[in-house]
C-alpha positions, 0 to 999 in steps of 0.5 A, spaced: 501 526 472 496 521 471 496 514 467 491 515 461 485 512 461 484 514 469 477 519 469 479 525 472 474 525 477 477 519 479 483 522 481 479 528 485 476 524 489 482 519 490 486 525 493 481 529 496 479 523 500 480 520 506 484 514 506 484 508 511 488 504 513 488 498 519 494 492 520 493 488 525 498 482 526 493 476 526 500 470 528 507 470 528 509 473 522 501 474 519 499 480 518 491 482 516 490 489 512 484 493 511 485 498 507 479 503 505 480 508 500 474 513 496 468 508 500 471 501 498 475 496 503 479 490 501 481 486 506 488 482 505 492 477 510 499 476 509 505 473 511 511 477 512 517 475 507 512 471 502 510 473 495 502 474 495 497 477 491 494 484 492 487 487 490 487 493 490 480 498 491 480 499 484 480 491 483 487 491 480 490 485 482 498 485 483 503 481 486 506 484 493 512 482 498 510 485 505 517 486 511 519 489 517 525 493 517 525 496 524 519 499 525 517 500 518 513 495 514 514 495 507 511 493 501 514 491 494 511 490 488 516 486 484 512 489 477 507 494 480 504 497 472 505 490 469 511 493 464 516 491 471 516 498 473 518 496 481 515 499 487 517 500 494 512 503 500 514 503 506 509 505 512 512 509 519 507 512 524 508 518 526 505 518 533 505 514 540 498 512 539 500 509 532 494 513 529 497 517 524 502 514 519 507 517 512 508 513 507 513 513 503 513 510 496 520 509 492 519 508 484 526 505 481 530 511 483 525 515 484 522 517 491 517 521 495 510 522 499 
């Protein structure tokens, strides 16, 4: 299902598309995340536990809390749709060489890939 008002073209080349996604641990508990999506890179840095402020590639900004659970990393987004819908993603790699990753993503009771 689509939200209304997204372009439907919009959606095609989002879910055709190759989306990029690189973390690097900058200190301590400092992440950096570049995050290329349909031709548009955003550069983040966040520091893990601490509530902090996500622009997207479509230039919605959100407020997001990053963790470590494991060897997870987990993004929570305490009112993702602005109407306090939460929003739960987390990121594990699925090889050695950290080069391919699921992510999974949990809406209020709801989750799926």
């Amino acid at each position: 299902e689509v939200a209304e008002g997204v372009p439907p073209k919009l959606v095609e080349d989002y879910y055709s598309g190759e989306i990029m996604v690189e973390f690097k641990r900058v200190t301590g508990y400092t992440i950096n995340a570049k995050r290329t999506i349909m031709g548009q890179t955003v550069e983040s840095t966040y520091t893990l536990g601490v509530q902090s402020e996500q622009t997207d590639s479509t230039g919605i900004e959100r407020m997001v809390t990053w963790t470590l659970e494991g060897e997870v990393l987990v993004a929570t987004y305490p009112n993702y749709d602005g109407k306090g819908m939460v929003v739960r993603q987390s990121l594990s790699y699925l090889d050695n060489k950290m080069q391919t990753a699921i992510k999974v993503f949990k809406v209020d009771d709801e989750e799926g890939w």
